[in-house]
N, CA, C and O atoms as a CHARMM CRD file, in Angstrom:
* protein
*
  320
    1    1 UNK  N     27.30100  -7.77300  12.98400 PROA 1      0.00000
    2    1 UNK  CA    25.85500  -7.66400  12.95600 PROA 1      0.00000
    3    1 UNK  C     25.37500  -6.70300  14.04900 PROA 1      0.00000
    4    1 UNK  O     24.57600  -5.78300  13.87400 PROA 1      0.00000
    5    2 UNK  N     25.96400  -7.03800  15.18700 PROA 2      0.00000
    6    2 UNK  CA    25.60500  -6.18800  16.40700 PROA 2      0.00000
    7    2 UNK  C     26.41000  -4.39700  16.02900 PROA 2      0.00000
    8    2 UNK  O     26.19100  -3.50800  16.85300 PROA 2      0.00000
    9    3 UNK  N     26.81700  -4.24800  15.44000 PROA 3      0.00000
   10    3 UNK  CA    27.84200  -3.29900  14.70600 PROA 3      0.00000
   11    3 UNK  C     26.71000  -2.00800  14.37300 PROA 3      0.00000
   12    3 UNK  O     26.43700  -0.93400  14.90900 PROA 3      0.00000
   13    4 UNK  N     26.21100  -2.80900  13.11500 PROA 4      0.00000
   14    4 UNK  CA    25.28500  -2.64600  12.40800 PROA 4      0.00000
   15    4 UNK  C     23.96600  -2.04900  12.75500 PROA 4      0.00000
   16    4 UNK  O     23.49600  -0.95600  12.44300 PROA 4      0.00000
   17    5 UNK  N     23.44000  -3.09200  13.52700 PROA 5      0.00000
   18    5 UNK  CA    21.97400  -2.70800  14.39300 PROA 5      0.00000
   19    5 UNK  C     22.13100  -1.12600  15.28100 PROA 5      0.00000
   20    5 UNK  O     21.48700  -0.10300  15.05300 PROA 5      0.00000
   21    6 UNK  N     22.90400  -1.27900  16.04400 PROA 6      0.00000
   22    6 UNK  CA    23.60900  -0.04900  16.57900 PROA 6      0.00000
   23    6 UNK  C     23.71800   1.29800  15.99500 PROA 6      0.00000
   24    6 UNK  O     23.31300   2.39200  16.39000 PROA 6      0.00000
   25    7 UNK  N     24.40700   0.90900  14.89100 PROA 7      0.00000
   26    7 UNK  CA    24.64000   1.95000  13.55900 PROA 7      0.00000
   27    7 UNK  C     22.99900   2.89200  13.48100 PROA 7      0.00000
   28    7 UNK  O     22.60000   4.05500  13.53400 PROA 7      0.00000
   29    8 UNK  N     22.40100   1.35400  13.30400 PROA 8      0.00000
   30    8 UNK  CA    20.96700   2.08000  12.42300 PROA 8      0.00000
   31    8 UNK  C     19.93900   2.15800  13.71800 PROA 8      0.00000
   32    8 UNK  O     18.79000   2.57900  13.59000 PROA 8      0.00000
   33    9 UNK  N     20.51300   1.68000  15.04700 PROA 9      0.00000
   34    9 UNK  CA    19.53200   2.30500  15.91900 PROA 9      0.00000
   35    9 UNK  C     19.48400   4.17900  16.13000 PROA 9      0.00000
   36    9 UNK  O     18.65800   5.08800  16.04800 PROA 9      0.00000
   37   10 UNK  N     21.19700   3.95400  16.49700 PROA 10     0.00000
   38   10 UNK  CA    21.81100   5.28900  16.37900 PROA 10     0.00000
   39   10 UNK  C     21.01300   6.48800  15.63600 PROA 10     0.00000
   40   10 UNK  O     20.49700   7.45900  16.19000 PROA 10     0.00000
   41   11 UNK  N     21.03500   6.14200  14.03100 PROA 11     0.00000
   42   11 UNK  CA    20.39600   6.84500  12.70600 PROA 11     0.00000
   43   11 UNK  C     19.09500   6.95900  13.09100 PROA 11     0.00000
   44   11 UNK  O     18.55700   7.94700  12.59300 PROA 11     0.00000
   45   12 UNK  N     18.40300   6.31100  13.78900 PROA 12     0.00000
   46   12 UNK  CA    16.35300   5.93900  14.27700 PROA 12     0.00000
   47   12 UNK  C     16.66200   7.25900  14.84800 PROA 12     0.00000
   48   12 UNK  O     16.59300   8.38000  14.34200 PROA 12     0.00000
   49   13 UNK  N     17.02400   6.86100  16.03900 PROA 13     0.00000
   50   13 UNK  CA    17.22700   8.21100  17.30800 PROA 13     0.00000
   51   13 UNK  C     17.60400   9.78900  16.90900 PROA 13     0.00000
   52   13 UNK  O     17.28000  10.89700  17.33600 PROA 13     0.00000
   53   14 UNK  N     18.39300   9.31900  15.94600 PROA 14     0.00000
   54   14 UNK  CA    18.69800  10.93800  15.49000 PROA 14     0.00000
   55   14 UNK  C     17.85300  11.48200  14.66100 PROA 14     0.00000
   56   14 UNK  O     17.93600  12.68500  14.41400 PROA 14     0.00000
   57   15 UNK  N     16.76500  10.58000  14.01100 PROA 15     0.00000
   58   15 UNK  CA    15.60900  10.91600  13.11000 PROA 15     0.00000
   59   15 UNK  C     16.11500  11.37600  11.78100 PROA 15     0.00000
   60   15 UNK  O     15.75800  12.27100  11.01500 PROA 15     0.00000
   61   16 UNK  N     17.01900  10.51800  11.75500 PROA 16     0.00000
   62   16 UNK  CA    17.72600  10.04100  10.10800 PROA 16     0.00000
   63   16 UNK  C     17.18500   8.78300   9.40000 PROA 16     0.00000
   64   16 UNK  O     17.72200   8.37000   8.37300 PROA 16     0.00000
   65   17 UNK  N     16.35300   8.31000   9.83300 PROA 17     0.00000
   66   17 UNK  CA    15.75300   7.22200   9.38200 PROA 17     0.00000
   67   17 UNK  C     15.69200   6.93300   7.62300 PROA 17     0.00000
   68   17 UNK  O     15.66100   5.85400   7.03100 PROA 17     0.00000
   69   18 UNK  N     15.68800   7.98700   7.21000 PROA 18     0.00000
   70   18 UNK  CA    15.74500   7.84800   5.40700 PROA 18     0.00000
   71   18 UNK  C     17.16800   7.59700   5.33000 PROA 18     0.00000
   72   18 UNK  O     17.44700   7.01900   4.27900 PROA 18     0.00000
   73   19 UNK  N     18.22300   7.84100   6.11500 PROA 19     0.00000
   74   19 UNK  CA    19.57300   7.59700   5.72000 PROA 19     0.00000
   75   19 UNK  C     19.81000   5.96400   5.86100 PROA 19     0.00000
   76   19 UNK  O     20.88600   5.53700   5.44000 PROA 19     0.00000
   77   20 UNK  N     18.73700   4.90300   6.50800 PROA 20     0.00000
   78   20 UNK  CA    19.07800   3.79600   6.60200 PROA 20     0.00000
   79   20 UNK  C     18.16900   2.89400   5.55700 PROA 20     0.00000
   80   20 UNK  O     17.88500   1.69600   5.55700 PROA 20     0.00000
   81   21 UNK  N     17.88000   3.83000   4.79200 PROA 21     0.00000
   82   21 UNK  CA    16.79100   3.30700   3.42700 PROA 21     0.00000
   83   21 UNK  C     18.00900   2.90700   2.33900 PROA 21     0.00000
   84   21 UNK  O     18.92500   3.73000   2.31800 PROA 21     0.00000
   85   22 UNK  N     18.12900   1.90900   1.55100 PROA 22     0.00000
   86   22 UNK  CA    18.66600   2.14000   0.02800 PROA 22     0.00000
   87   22 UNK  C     18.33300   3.25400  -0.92300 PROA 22     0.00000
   88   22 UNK  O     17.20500   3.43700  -1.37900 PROA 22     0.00000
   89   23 UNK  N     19.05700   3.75700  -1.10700 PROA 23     0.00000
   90   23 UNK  CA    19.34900   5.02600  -1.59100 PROA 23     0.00000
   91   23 UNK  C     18.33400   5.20100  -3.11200 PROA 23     0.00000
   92   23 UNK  O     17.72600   6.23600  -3.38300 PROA 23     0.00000
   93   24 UNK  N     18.33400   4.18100  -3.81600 PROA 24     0.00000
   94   24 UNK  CA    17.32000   4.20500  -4.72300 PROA 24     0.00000
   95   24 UNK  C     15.86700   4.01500  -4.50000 PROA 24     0.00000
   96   24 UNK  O     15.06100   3.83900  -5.41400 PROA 24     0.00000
   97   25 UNK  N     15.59200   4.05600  -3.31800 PROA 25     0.00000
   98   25 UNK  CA    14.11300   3.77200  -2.54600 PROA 25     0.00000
   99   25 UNK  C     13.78000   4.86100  -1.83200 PROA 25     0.00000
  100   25 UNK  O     12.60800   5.23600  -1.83000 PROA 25     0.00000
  101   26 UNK  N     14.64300   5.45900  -1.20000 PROA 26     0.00000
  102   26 UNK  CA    14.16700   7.01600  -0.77200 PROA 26     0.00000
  103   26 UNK  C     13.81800   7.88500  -0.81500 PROA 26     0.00000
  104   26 UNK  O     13.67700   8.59100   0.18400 PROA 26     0.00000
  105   27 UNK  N     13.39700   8.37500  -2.45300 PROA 27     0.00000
  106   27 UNK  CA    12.47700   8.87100  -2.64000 PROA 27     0.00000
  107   27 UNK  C     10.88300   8.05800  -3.11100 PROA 27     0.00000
  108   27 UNK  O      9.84900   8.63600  -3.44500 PROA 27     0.00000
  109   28 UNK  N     11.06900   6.88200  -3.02400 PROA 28     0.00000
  110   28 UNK  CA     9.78900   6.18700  -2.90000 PROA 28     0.00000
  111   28 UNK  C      9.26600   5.68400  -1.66000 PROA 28     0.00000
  112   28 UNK  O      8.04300   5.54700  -1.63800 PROA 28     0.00000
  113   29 UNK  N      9.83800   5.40700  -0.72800 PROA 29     0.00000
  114   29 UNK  CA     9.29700   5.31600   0.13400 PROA 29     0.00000
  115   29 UNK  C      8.88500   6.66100   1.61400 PROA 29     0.00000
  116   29 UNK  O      9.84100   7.14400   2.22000 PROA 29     0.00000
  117   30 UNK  N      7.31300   7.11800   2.01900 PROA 30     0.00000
  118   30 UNK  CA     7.42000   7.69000   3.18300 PROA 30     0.00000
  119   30 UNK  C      8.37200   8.23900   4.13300 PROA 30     0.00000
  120   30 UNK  O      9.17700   7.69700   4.89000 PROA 30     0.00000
  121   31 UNK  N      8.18800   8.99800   3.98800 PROA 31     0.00000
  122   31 UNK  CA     9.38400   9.00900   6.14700 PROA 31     0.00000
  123   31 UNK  C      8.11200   8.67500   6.95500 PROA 31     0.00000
  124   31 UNK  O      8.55400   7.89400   7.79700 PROA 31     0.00000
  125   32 UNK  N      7.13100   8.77600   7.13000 PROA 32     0.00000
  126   32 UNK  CA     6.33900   8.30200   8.12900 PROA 32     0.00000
  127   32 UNK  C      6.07100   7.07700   8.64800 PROA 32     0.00000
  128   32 UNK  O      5.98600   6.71000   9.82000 PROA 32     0.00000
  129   33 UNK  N      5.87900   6.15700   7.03400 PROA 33     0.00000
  130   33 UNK  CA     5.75500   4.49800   6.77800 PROA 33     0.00000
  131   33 UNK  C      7.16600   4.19900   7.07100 PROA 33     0.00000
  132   33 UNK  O      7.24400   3.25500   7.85700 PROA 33     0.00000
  133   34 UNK  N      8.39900   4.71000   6.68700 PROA 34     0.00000
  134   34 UNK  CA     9.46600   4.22200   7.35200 PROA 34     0.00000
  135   34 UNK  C      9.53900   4.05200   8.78700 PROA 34     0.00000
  136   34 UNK  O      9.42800   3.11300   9.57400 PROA 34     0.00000
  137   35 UNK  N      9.77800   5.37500   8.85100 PROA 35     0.00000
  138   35 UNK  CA     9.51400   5.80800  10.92100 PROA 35     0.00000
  139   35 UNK  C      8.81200   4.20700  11.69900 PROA 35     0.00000
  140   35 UNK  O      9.43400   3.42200  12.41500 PROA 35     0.00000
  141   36 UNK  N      7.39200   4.11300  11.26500 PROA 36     0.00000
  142   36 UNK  CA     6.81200   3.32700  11.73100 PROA 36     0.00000
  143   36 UNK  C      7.47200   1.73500  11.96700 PROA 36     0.00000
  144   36 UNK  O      7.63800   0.92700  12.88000 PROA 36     0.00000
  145   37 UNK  N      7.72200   1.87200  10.49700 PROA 37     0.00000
  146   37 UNK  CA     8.39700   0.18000  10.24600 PROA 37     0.00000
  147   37 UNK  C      9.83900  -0.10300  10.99800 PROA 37     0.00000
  148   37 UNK  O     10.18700  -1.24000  11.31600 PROA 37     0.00000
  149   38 UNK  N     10.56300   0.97100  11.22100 PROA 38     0.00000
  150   38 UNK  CA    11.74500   0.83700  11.87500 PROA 38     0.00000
  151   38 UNK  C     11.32100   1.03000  13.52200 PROA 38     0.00000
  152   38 UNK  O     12.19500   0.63200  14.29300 PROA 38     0.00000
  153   39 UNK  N     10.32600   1.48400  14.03400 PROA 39     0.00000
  154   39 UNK  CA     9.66800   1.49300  15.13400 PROA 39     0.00000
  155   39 UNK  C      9.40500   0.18400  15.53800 PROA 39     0.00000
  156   39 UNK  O      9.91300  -0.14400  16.61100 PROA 39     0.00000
  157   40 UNK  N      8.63500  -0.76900  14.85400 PROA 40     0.00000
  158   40 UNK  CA     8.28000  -1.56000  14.99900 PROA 40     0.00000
  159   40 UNK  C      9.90700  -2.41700  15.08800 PROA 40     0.00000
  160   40 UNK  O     10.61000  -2.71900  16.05200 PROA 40     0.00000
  161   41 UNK  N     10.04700  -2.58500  13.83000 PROA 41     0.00000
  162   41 UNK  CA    11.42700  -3.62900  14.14300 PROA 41     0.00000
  163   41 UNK  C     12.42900  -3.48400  15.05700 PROA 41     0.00000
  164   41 UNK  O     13.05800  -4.50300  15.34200 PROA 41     0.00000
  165   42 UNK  N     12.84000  -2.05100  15.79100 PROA 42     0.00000
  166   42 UNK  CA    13.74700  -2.08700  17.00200 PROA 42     0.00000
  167   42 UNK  C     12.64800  -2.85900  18.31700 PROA 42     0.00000
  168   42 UNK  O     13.11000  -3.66100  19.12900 PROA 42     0.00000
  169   43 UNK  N     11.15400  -2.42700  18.31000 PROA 43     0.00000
  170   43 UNK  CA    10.72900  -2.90900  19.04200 PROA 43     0.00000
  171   43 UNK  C     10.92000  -4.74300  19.30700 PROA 43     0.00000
  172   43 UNK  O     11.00100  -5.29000  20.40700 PROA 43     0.00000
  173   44 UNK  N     10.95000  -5.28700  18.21800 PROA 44     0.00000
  174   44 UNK  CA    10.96600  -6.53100  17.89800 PROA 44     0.00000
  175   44 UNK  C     12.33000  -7.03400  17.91500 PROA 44     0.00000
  176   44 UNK  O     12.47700  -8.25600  17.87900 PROA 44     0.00000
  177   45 UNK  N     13.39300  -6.24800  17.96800 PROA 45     0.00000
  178   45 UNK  CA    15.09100  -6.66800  18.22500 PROA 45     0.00000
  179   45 UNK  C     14.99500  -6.40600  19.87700 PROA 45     0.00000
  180   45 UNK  O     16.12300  -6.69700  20.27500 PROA 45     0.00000
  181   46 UNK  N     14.40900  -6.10700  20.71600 PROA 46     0.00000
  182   46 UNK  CA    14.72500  -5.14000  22.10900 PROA 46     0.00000
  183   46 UNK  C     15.54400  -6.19900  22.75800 PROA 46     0.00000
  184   46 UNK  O     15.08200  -7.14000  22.11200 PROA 46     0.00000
  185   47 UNK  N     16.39500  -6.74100  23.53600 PROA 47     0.00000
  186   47 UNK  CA    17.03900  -7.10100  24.10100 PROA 47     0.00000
  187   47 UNK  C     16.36700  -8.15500  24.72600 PROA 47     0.00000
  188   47 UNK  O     16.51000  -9.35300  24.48200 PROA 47     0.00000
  189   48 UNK  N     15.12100  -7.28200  26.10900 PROA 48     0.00000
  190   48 UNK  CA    14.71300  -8.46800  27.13800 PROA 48     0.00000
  191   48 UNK  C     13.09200  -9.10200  26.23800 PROA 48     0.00000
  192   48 UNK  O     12.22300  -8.34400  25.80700 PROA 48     0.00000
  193   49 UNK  N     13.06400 -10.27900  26.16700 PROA 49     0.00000
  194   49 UNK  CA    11.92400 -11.19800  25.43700 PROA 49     0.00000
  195   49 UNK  C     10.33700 -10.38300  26.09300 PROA 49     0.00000
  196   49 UNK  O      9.28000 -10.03600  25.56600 PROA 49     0.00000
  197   50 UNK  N     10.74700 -10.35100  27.11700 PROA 50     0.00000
  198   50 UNK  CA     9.23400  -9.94200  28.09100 PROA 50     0.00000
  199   50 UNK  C      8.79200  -7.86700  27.10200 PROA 50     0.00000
  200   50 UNK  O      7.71200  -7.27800  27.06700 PROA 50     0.00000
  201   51 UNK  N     10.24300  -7.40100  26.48200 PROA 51     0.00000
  202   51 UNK  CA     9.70500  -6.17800  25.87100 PROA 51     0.00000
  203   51 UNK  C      9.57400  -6.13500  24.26300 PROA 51     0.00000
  204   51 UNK  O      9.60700  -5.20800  23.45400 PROA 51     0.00000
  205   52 UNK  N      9.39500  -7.69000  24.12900 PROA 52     0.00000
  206   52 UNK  CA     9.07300  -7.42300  22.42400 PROA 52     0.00000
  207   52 UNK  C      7.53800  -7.91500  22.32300 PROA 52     0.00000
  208   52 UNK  O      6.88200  -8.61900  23.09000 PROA 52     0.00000
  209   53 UNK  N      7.16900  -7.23600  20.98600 PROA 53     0.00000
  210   53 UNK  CA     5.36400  -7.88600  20.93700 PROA 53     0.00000
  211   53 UNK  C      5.29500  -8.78700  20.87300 PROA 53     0.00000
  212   53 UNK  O      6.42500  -9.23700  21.06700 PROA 53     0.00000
  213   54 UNK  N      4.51400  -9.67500  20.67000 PROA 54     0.00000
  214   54 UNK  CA     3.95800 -10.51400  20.03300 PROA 54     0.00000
  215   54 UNK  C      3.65800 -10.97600  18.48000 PROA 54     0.00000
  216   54 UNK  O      3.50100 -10.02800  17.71100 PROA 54     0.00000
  217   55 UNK  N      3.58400 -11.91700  18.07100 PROA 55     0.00000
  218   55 UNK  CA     3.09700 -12.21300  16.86400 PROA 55     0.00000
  219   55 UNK  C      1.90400 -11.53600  16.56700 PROA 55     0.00000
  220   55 UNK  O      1.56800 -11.40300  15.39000 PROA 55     0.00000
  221   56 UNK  N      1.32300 -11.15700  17.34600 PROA 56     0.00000
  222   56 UNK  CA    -0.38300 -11.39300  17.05800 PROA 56     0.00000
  223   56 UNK  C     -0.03800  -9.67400  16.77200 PROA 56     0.00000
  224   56 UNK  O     -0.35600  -9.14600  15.70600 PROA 56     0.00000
  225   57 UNK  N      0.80000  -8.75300  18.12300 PROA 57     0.00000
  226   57 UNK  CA     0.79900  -7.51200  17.80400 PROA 57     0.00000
  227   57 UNK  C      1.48000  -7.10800  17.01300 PROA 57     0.00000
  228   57 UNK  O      1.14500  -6.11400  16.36900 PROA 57     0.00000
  229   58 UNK  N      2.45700  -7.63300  16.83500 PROA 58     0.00000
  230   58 UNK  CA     3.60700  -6.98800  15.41300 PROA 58     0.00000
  231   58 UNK  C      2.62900  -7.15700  14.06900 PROA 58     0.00000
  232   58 UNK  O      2.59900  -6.20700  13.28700 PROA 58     0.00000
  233   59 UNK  N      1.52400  -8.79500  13.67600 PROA 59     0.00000
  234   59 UNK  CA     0.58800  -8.40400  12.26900 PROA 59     0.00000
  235   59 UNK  C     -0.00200  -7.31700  12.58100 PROA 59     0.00000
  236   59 UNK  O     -0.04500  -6.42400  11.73500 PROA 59     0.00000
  237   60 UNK  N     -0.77200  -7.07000  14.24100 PROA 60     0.00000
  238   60 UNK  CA    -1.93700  -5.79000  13.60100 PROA 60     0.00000
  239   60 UNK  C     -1.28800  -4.75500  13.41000 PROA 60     0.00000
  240   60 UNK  O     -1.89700  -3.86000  12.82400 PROA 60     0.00000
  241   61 UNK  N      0.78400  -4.37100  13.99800 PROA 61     0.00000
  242   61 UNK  CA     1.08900  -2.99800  13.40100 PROA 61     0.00000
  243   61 UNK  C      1.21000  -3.29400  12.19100 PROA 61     0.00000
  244   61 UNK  O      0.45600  -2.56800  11.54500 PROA 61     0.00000
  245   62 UNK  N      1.90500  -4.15400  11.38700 PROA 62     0.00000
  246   62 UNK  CA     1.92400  -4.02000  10.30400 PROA 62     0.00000
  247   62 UNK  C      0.91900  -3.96600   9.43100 PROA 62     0.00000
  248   62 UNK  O      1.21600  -3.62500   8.28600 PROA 62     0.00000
  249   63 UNK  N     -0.57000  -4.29500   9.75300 PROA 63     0.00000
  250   63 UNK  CA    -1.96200  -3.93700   8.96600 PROA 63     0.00000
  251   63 UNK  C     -2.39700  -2.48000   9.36900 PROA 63     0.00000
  252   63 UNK  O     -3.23400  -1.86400   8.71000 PROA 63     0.00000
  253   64 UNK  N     -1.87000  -2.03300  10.33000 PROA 64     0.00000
  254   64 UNK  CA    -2.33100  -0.38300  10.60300 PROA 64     0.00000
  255   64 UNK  C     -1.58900   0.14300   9.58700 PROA 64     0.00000
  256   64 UNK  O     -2.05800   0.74400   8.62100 PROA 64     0.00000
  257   65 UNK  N     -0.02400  -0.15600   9.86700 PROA 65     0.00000
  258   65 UNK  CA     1.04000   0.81300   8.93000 PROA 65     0.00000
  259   65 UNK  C      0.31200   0.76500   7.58400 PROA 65     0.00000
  260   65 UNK  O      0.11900   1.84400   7.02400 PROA 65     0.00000
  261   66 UNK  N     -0.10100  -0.32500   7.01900 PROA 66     0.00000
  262   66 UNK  CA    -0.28700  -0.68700   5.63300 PROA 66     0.00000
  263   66 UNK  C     -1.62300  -0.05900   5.53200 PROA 66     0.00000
  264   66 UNK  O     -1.62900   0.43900   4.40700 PROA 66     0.00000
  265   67 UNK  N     -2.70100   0.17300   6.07300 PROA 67     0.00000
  266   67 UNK  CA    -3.73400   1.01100   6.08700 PROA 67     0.00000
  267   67 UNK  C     -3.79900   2.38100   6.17000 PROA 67     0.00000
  268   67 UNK  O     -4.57000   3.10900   5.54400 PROA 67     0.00000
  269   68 UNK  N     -2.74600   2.78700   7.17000 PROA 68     0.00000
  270   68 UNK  CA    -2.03200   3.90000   6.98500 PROA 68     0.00000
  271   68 UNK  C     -1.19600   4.60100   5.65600 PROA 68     0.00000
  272   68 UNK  O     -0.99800   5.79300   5.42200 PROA 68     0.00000
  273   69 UNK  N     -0.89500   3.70600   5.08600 PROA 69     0.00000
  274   69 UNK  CA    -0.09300   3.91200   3.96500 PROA 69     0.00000
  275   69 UNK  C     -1.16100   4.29700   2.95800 PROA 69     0.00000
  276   69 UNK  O     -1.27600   5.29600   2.24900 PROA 69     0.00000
  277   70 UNK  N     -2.03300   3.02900   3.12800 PROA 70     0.00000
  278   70 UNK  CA    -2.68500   3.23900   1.47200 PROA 70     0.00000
  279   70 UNK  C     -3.72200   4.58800   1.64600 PROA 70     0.00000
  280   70 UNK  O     -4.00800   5.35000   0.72300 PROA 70     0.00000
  281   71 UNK  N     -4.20000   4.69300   3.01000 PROA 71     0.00000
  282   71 UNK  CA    -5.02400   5.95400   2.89000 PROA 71     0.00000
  283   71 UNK  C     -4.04700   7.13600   2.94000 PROA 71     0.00000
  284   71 UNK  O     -4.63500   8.05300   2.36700 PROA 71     0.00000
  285   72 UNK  N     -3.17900   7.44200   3.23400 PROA 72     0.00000
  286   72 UNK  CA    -2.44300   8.57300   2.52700 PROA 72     0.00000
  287   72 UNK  C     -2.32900   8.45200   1.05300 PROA 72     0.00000
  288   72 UNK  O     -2.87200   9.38500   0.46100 PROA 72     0.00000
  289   73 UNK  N     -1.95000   7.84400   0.54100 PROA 73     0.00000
  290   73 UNK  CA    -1.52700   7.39800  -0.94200 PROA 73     0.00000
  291   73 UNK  C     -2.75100   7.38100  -1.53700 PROA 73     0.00000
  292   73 UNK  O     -2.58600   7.71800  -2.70900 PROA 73     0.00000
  293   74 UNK  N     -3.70700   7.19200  -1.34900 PROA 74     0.00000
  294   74 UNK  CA    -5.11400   7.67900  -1.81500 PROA 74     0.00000
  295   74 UNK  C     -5.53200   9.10700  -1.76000 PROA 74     0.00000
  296   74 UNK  O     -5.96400   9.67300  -2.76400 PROA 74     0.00000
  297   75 UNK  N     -5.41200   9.70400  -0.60000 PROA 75     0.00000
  298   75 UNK  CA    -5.52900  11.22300  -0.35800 PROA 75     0.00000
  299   75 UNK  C     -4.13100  11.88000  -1.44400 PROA 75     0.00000
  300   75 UNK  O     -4.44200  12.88200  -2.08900 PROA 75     0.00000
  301   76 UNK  N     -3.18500  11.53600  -1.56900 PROA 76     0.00000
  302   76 UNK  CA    -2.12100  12.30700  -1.98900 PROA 76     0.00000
  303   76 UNK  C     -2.62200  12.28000  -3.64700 PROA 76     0.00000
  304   76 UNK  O     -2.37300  13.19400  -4.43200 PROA 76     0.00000
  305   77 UNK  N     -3.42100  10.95900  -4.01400 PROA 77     0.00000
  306   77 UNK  CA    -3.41800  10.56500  -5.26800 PROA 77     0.00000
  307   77 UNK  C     -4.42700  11.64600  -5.81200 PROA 77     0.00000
  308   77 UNK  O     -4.35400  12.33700  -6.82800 PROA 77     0.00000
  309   78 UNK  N     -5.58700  11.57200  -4.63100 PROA 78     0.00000
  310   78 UNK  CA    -6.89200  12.77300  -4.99600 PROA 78     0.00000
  311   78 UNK  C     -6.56800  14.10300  -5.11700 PROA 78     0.00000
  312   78 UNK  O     -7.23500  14.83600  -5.84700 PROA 78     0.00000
  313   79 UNK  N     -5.61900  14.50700  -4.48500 PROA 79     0.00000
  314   79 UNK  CA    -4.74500  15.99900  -4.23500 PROA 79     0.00000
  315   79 UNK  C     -4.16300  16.62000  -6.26700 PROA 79     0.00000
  316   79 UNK  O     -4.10900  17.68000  -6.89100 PROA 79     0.00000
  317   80 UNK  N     -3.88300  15.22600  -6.51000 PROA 80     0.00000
  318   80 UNK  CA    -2.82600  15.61200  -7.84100 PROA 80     0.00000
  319   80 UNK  C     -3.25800  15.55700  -9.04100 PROA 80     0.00000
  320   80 UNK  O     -2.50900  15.83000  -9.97900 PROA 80     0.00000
């Protein structure tokens, strides 16, 4: 498990982040909304307790990301 995390911290850092997507989802999902979401979740694995968010802050990233999302996906939708 610790193997693993490593692996795909590794992949974050190198800004391969679509390489740690399922392969049939990668072209559906963002690199930006990814970026974010894997941002968030190393933040939320970090080692010392005193450097991970909170409950309260990990919902409001995940209601930004998701606000973030849909107003791109609205703009991209008006574009086409």
């Amino acid at each position: 498990m610790i193997l693993i995390f490593l692996q795909a911290f590794r992949k974050y850092n190198e800004g391969s982040v679509v390489e740690l997507l399922d392969p049939l989802m990668q072209e559906a999902v963002k690199t930006d909304v990814a970026v974010k979401m894997f941002d968030l979740a190393f933040n939320c694995a970090a080692p010392v307790r005193s450097d991970r968010p909170d409950m309260k802050t990990v919902g409001e990233q995940l209601w930004a990301i998701r606000a973030d999302y849909l107003k791109s996906s609205s703009t991209t939708a008006r574009r086409e």
